[in-house]
C-alpha positions in Angstrom: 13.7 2.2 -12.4 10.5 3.8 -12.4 6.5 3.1 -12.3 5.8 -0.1 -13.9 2.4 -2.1 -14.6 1.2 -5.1 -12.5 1.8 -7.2 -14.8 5.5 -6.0 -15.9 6.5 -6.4 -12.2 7.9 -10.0 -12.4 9.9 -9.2 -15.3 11.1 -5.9 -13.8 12.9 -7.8 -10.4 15.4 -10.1 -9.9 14.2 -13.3 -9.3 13.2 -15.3 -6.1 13.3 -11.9 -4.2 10.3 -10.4 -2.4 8.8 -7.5 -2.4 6.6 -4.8 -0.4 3.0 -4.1 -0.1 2.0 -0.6 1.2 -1.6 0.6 2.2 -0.7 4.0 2.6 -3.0 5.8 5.2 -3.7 9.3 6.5 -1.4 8.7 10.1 0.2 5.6 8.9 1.8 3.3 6.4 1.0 -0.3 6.6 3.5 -2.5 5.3 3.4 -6.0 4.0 6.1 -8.4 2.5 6.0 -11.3 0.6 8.3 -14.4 0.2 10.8 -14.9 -2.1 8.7 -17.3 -4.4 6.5 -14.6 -4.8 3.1 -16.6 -3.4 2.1 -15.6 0.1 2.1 -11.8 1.5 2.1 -11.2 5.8 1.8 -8.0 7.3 4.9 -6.7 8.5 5.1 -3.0 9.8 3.4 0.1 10.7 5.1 3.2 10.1 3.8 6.2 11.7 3.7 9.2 9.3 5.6 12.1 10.6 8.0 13.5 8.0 8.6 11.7 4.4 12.2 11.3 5.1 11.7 9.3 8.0 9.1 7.4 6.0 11.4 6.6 3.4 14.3 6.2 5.2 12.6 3.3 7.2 10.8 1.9 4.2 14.1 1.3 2.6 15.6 0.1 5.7 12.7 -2.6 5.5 13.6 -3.1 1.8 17.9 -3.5 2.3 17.6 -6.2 5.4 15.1 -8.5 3.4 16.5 -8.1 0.0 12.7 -7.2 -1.5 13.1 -5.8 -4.9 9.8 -3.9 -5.5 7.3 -2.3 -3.8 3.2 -2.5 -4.7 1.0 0.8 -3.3 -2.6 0.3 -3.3 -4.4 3.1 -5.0 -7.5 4.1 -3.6 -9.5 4.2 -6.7 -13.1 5.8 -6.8 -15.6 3.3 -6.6 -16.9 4.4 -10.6 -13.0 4.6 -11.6 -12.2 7.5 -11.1 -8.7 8.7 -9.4 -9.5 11.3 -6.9 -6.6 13.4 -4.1 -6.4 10.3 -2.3 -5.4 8.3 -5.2 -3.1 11.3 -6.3 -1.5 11.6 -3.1 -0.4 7.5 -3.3 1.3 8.6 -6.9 3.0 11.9 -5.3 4.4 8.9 -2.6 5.8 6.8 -5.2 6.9 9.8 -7.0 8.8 11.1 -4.1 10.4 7.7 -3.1 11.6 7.7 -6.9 13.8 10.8 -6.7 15.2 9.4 -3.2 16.1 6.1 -4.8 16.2 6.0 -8.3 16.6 2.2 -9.3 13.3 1.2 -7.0 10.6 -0.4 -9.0 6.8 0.8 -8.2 3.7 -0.7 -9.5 0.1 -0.1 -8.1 -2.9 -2.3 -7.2 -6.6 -1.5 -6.9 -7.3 -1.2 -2.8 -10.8 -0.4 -3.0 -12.6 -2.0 -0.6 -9.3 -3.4 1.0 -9.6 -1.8 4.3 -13.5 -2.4 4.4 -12.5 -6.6 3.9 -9.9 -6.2 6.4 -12.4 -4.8 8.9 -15.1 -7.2 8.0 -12.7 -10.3 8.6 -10.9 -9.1 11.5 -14.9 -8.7 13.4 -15.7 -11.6 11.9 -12.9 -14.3 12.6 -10.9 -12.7 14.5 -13.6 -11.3 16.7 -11.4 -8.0 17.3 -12.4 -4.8 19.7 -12.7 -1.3 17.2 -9.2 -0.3 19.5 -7.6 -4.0 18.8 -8.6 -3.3 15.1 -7.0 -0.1 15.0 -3.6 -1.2 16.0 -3.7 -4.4 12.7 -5.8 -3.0 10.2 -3.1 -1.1 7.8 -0.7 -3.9 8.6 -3.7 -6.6 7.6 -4.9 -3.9 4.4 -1.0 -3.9 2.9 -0.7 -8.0 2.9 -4.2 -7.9 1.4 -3.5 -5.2 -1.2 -0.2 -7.1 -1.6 -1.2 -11.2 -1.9 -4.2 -9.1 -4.4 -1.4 -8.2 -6.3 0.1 -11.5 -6.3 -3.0 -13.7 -7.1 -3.4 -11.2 -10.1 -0.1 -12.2 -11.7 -0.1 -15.9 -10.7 -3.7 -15.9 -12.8 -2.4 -13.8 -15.6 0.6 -16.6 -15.6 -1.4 -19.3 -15.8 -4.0 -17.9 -18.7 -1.0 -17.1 -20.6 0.1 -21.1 -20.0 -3.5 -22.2 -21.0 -3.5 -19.9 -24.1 0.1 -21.9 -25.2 -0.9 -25.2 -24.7 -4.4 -24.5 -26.5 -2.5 -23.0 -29.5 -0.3 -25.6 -29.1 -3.3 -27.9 -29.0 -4.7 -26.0 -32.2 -1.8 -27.1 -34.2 -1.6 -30.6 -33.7 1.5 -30.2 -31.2 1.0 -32.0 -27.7 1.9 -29.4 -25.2 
């Protein structure tokens, strides 16, 4: 398929089938999935970064033995906006994964601040060491870059119901 927006996502996969959440570091990939109704994301994976292939290859893996249909990168966007290499790197990802597997379908979600949440909740209530953090944080940063993505369609679902039912309302129909 091919790069799709957020909000085209659910209409772009199959449904009841999952998909991934990546928070695509310097060393590592964290990796997140979500069920098949599409409401709850858990981290998953971390996948050391050596060569894309190898990436890719276990990415995909991930993606054929729990059937997930998409995958959702979080794109570390400048704090004013702007993309900068970090944010052009996450595309060249996508990019690359697309010419390995043609029919997979991409969208991307805001991750600023992801890792910086992660971190504050992991000192916070899970009262974690800096090495114990380490180890979870890209894992923890993909399900919250991921269940982001999620809550974003579930409220874009329900404004859209509102919107009928008001119109509806407008009318004179009873929704």
């Amino acid at each position: 398929m091919a790069v799709v927006d957020l909000l085209e996502l659910t209409e772009a996969t199959p449904a009841y089938t999952g998909w991934a959440g990546l928070d695509l570091g310097e060393k590592t990939i964290g990796v997140a999935v979500c069920d098949a109704t599409r409401t709850i994301a858990s981290p998953l994976e971390l996948i050391r970064k050596t060569r894309f292939t190898q990436e890719a290859e276990r990415l995909f893996a991930i993606m054929d033995e729990r059937r997930l249909s998409a995958i959702v990168i979080g794109l570390p966007v400048n704090m004013d906006g702007t993309e900068g290499p970090r944010a052009q790197s996450c595309r060249a990802f996508a990019r690359n994964l697309l010419r390995l597997r043609a029919d997979l379908v991409i969208a991307f979600w805001d991750e600023r601040l992801s890792s910086a949440a992660v971190n504050r909740m992991l000192i916070d209530e899970a009262d974690l060491t800096r090495a114990k953090r380490a180890e979870v944080v890209d894992r923890a940063a993909a399900a919250y870059i991921l269940q982001g993505a999620l809550d974003r369609i579930e409220d874009e679902r329900r404004a859209a119901e509102w919107r009928a039912a008001r119109e509806a309302s407008d009318r004179g129909e009873t929704p």
